[in-house]
C-alpha positions as CSV (number, residue, x, y, z in Angstrom):
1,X,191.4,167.7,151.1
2,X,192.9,164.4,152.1
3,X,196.5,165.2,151.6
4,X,196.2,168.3,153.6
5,X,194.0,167.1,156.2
6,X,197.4,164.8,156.7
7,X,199.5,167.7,157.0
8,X,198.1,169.4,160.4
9,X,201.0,167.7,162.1
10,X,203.6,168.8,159.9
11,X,202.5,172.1,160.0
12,X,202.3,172.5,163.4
13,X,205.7,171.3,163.7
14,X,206.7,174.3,161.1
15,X,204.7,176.9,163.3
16,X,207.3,175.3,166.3
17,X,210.0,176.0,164.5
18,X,210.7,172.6,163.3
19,X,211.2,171.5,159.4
20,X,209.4,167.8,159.4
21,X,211.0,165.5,157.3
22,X,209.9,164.4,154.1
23,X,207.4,167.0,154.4
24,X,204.8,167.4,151.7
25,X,204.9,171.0,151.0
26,X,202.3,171.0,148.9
27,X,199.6,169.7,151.1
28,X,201.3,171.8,153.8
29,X,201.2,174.8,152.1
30,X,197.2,173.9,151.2
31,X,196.3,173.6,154.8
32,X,198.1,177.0,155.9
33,X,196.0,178.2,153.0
34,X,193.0,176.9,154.2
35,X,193.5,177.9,158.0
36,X,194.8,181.7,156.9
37,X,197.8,180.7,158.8
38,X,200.7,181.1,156.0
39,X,202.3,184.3,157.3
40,X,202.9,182.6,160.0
41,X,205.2,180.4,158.6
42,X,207.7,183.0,157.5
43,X,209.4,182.3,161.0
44,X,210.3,178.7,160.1
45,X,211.3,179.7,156.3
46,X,213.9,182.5,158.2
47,X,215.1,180.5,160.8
48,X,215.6,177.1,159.0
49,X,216.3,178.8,155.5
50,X,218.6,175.5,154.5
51,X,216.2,173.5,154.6
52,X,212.9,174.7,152.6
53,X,212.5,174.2,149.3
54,X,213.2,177.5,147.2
55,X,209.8,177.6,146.0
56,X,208.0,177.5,149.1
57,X,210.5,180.2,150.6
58,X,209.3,182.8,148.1
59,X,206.1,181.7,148.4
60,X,205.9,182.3,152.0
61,X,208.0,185.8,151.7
62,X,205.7,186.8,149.4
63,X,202.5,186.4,151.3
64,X,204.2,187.6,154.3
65,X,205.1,190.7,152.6
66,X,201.6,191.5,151.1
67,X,199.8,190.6,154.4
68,X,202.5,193.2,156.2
69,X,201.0,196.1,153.6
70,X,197.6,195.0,153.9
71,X,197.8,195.1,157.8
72,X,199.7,198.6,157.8
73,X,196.8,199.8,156.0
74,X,194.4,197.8,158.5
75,X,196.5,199.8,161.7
76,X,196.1,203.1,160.1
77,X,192.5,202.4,159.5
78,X,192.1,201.2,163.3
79,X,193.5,204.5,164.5
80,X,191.6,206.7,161.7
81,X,188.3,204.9,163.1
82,X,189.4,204.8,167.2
83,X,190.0,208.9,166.7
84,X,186.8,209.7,164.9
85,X,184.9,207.7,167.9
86,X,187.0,209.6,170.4
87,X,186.1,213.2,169.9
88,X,182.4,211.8,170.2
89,X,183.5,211.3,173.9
90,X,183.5,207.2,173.0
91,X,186.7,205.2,174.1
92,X,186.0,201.7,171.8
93,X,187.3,198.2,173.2
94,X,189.7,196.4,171.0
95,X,189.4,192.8,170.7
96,X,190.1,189.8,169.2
97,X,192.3,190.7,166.2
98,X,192.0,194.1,166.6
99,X,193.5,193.9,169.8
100,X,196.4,191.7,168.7
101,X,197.1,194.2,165.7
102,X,197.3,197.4,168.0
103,X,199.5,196.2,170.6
104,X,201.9,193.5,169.1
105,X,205.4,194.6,167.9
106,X,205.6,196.0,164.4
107,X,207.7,193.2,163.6
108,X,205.0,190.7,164.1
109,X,202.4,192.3,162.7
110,X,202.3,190.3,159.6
111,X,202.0,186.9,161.0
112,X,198.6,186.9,161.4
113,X,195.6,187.3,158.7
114,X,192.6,189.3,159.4
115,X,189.3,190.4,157.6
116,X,188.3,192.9,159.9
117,X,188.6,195.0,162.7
118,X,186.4,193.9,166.2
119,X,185.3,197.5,168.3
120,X,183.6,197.2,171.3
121,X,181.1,200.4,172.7
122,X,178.3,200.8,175.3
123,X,174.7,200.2,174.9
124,X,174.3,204.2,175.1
125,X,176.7,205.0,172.9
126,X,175.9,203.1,169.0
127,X,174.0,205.7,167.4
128,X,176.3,208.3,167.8
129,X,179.4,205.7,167.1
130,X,177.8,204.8,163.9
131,X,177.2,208.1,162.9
132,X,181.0,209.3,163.5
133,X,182.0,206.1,161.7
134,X,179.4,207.1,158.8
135,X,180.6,210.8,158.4
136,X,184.1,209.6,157.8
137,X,183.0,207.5,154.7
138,X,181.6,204.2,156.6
139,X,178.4,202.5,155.1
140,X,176.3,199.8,156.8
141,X,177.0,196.4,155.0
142,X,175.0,194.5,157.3
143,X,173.0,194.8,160.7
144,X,171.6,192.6,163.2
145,X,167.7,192.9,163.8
146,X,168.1,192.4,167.7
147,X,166.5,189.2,167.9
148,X,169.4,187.9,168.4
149,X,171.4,187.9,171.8
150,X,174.4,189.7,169.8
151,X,174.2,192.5,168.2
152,X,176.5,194.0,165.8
153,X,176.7,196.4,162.6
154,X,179.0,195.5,160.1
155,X,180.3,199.1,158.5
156,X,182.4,199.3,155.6
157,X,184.5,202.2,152.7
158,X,185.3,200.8,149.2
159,X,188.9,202.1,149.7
160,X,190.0,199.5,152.8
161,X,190.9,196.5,153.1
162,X,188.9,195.4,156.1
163,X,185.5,196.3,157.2
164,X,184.6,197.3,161.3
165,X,182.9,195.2,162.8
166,X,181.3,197.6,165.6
167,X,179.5,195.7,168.7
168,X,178.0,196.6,172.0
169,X,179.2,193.9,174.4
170,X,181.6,191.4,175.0
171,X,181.5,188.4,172.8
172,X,182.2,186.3,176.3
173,X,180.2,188.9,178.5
174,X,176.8,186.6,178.4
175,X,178.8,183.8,179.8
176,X,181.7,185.0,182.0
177,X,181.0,185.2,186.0
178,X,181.5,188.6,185.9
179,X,179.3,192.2,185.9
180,X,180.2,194.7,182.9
181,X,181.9,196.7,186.0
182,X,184.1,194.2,187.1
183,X,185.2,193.2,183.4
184,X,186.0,196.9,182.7
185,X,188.8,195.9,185.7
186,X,190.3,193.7,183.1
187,X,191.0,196.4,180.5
188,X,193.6,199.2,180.2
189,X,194.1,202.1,177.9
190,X,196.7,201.9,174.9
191,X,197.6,205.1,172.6
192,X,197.5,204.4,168.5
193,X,199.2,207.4,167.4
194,X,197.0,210.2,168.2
195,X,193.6,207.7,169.1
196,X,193.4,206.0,172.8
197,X,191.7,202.3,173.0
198,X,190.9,200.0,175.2
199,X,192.2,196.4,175.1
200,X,191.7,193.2,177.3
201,X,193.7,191.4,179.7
202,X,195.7,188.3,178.3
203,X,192.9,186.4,180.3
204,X,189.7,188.2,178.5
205,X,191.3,188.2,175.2
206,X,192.0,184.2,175.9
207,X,187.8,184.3,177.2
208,X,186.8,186.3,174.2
209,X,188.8,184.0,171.5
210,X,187.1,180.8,173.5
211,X,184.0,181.6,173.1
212,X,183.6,183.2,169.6
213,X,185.0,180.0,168.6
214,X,183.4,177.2,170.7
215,X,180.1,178.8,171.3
216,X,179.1,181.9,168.8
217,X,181.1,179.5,165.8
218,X,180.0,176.1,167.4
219,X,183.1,174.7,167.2
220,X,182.6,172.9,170.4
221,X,180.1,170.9,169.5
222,X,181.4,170.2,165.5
223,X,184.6,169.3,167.0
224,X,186.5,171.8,165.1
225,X,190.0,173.6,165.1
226,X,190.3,176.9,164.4
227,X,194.4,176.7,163.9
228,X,194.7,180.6,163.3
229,X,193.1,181.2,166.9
230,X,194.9,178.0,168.5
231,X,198.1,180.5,167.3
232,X,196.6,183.4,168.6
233,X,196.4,181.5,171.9
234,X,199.8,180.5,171.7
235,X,200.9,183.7,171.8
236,X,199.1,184.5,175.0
237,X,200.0,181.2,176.9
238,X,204.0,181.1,175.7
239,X,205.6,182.5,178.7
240,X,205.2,181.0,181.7
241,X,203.7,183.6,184.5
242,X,202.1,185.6,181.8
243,X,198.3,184.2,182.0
244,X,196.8,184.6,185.7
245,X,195.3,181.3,186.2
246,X,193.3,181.9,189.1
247,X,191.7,185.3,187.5
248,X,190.8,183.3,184.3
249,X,189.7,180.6,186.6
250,X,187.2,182.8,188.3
251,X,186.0,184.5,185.6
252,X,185.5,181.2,183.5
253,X,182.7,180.3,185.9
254,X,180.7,177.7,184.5
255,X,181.8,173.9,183.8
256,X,181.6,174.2,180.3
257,X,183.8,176.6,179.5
258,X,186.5,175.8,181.7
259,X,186.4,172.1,179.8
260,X,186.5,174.5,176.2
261,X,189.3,176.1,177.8
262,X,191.1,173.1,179.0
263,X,190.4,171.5,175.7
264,X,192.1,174.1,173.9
265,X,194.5,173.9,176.2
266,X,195.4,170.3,175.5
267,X,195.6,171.1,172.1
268,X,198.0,173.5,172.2
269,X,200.2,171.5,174.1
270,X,199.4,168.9,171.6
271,X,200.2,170.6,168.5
272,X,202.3,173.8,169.4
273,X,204.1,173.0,171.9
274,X,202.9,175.1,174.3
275,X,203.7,173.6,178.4
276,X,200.7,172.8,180.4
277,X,200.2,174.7,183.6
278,X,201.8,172.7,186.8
279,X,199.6,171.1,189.0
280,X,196.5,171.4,186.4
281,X,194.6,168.6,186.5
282,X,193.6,167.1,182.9
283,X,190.0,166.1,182.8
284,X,188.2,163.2,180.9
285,X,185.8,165.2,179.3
286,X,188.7,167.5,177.7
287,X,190.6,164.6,176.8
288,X,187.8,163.4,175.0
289,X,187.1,166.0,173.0
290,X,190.6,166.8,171.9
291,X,190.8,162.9,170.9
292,X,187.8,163.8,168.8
293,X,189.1,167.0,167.2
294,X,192.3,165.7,165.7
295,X,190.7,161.9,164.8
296,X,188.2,163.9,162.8
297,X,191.1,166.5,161.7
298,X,193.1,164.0,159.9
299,X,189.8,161.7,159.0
300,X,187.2,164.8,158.1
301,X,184.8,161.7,156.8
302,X,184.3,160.8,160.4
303,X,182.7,164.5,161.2
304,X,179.2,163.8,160.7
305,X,179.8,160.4,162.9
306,X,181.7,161.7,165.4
307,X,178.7,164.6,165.8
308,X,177.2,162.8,169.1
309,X,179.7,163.6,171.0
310,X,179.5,167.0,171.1
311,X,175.8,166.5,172.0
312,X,177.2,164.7,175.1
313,X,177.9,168.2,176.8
314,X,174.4,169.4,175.5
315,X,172.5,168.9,179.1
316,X,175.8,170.2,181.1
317,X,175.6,173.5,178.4
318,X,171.7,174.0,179.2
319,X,172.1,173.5,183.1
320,X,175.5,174.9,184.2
321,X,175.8,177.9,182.1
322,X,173.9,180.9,181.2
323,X,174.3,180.6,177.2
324,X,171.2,181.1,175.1
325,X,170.5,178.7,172.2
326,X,168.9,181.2,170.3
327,X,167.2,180.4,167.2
328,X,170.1,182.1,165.1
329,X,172.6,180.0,166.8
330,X,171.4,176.6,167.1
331,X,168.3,177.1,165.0
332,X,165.3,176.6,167.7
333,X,164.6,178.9,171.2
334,X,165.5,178.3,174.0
335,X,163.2,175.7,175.6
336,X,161.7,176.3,179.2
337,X,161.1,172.3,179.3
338,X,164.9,170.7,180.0
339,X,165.6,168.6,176.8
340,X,168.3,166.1,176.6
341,X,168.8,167.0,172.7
342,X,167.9,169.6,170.9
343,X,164.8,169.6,168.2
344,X,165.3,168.4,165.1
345,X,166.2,171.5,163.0
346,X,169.1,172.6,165.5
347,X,170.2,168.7,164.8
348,X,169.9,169.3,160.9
349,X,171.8,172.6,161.4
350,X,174.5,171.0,163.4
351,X,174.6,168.2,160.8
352,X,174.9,170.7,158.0
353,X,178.4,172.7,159.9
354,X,179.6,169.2,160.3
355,X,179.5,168.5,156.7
356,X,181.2,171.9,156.1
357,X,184.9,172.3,155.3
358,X,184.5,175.9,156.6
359,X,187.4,178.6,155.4
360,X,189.5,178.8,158.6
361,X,188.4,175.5,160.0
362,X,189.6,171.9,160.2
């Protein structure tokens, strides 16, 4: 874990398109395990062929080949599941992955690894998606009893290679400064052979990414990087013009997440290259925090110590925004009484991620 811990510069330098010298491509390739990034790295072996070890080469081809069958079976089961929910009169929301997968070039559809495939439909329209979904072979592996602020049904066959993971909101809807009405403005319709989906702007999908991983994964306050989704967030911030700033701006309301979204901003300009938006000011509490992430990236000793500082945003989280620490997230209700910190078993719980060297996480 050391070793590869090391390597998160190195690798990121691969993922630009850069071979680092003296690299240790061991560790490297151990991290990119770790962080379900290694298909990506099939750019750099093809583009700088001369100067990767033969070994890791076919290494890398051959993971990039399997994950490009494994993800043509994933699009045909996207469109299989997409048509069955259509002639029930349900047009599902694509996002996170899912998204990605349906509307990137065939080319690149084996640079990223996915377990799953994220659907979005309406309150009114579950039952009857999850009975369409069932009658084409589908069977609930797990459900969420409703006390919690997100629901979701996790359905799956024995012959795929993903499961659905079938929801009725927006991961980002409890938090964004918009109505369900003014977020459906953000979407727009995409064909998958004969099935029609919806899919987010590059601003919601940027939203939606943010806050699985800082909030509904807790990453903001364990301080960690989820280097598969800083990739994913690459892709959406490369060219210049692309991302509306002033409609992510408006719909990333609150305080906190526009420092999550800065942060991760800083870090991809940190690590991947990516150019920071002109006339953007950088602030301290961003800086902070991305001073945080990669001390404890390359020294993961230093988590459980370095654990106050995410508490630091704790009383700006409870007062500026409108996220719910509910007992499944933080372990404890959300308090009418303002607290500085949270109770004791949401500390523990925190502790206990904080420990964690979490598969897809540094």
């Amino acid at each position: 874990m050391t070793n590869s811990s090391r390597a998160l510069l190195p690798l990121c330098a691969c993922f630009r398109g850069v071979v680092p010298p003296r690299a240790d491509w061991n560790a490297l390739l151990e991290l990119a395990n770790h962080t379900l990034t290694t298909p990506s790295l099939i750019e750099v072996v093809r583009s700088q062929r001369a100067s990767i070890p033969d070994e890791v080469a076919a290494y890398v081809e051959a993971i990039h080949q399997r994950n490009m069958m494994r993800n043509d079976r994933l699009i045909a089961q996207l469109e299989e599941a997409v048509l069955a929910l259509n002639r029930a009169g349900i047009t599902p929301v694509l996002i996170k992955g899912a998204a990605m997968l349906a509307t990137c070039p065939p080319s690149d559809r084996a640079l990223r690894l996915m377990s799953d495939l994220d659907l979005v439909v309406g309150p009114g329209e579950v039952s009857i998606a999850k009975q369409r979904l069932t009658a084409i072979g589908y069977s609930v592996d797990y459900e969420s009893d409703r006390r919690h602020t997100k629901w979701y049904v996790d359905l799956s066959r024995p012959q795929d290679v993903g499961m659905i993971d079938l929801q009725e909101a927006f991961p980002a809807e409890a938090v964004l400064n918009q109505t369900e009405g003014a977020l459906r403005f953000e979407l727009r319709s995409i064909q998958l052979g004969a099935a029609s989906a919806l899919v987010p702007s590059p601003e919601l999908q940027v939203l939606v990414l943010l806050v699985h991983d800082q909030f509904q994964d807790h990453d903001y306050w364990t301080g960690n990087i989820d280097l598969r989704h800083l990739l994913d967030l690459k892709n959406l911030f490369a060219v210049p013009g692309d991302i509306r700033w002033d409609v992510l701006m408006t719909i990333a309301s609150s305080t906190l997440l526009r420092n999550a979204l800065e942060a991760q901003q800083l870090l991809l300009t940190r690590l991947l290259g990516v150019t920071w938006p002109a006339g953007r000011p950088r602030r301290v509490m961003s800086k902070l925090q991305v001073w945080r992430q990669l001390l404890q990236a390359r020294h993961p000793g230093l988590r459980p110590l370095l654990l106050p500082m995410g508490l630091i945003h704790l009383r700006s989280h409870r007062e500026r925004s409108n996220l719910e620490m509910s007992a499944s997230d933080f372990g404890s209700a959300p308090q009418a009484r303002k607290r500085w910190f949270p109770k004791l078993e949401s500390l523990l719980f925190l502790l206990s991620l904080a420990r964690r060297y979490r598969a897809g996480k540094l």
